[in-house]
Wavefront OBJ file of the C-alpha trace (Angstrom):
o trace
v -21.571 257.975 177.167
v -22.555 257.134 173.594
v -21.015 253.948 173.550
v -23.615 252.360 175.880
v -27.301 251.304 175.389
v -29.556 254.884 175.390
v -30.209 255.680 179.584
v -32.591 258.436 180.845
v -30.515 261.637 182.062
v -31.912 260.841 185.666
v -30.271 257.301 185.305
v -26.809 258.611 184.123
v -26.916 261.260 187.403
v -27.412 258.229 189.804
v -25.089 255.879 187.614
v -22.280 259.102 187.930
v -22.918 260.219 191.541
v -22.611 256.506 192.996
v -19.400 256.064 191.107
v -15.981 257.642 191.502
v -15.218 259.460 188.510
v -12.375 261.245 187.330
v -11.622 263.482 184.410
v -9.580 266.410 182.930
v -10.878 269.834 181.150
v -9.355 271.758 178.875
v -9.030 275.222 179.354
v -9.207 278.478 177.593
v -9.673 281.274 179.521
v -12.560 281.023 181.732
v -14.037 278.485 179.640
v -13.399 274.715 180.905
v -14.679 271.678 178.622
v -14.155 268.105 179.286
v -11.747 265.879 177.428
v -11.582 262.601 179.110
v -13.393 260.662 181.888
v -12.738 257.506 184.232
v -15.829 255.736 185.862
v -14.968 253.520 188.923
v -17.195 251.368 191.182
v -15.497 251.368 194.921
v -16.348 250.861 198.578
v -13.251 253.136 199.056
v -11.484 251.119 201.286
v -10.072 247.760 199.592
v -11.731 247.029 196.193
v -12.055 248.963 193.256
v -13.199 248.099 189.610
v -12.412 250.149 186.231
v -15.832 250.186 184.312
v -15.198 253.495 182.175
v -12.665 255.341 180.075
v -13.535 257.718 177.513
v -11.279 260.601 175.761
v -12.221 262.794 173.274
v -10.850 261.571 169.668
v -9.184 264.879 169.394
v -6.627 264.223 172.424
v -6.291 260.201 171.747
v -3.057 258.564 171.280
v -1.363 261.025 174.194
v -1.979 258.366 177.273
v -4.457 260.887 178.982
v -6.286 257.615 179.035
v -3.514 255.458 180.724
v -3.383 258.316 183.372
v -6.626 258.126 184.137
v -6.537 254.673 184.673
v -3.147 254.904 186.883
v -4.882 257.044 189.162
l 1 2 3 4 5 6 7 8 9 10 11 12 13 14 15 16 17 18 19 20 21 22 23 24 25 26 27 28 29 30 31 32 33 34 35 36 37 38 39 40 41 42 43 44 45 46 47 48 49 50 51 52 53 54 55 56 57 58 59 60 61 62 63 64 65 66 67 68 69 70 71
């Protein structure tokens, strides 16, 4: 996430584990490599809150992005 203050790899396990994230890969063969991430905060039953979305400049401008956020 490089458009957020530096965090310790240890940090950004905990910060993605306690979150629900979502994300697609592109993939080529057996290969898979991300393109495009959602972070939520949610107590899974009544609230949730947006705090992330982050695609790849390569696959901007396709509303992978919107998706994300509509899911």
């Amino acid at each position: 996430m490089c458009w957020a203050r530096w965090i310790a790899h240890d940090q950004m396990e905990t910060m993605l584990d306690d979150s629900c994230t979502l994300g697609m890969h592109e993939a080529s063969g057996a290969e898979r490599r991300p393109i495009d991430m959602a972070r939520m905060i949610t107590d899974y039953v009544s609230s949730r809150c947006l705090t992330d979305v982050y695609v790849l400049k390569g696959f901007r401008g396709h509303g992978l992005g919107l998706g994300l956020g509509q899911c």
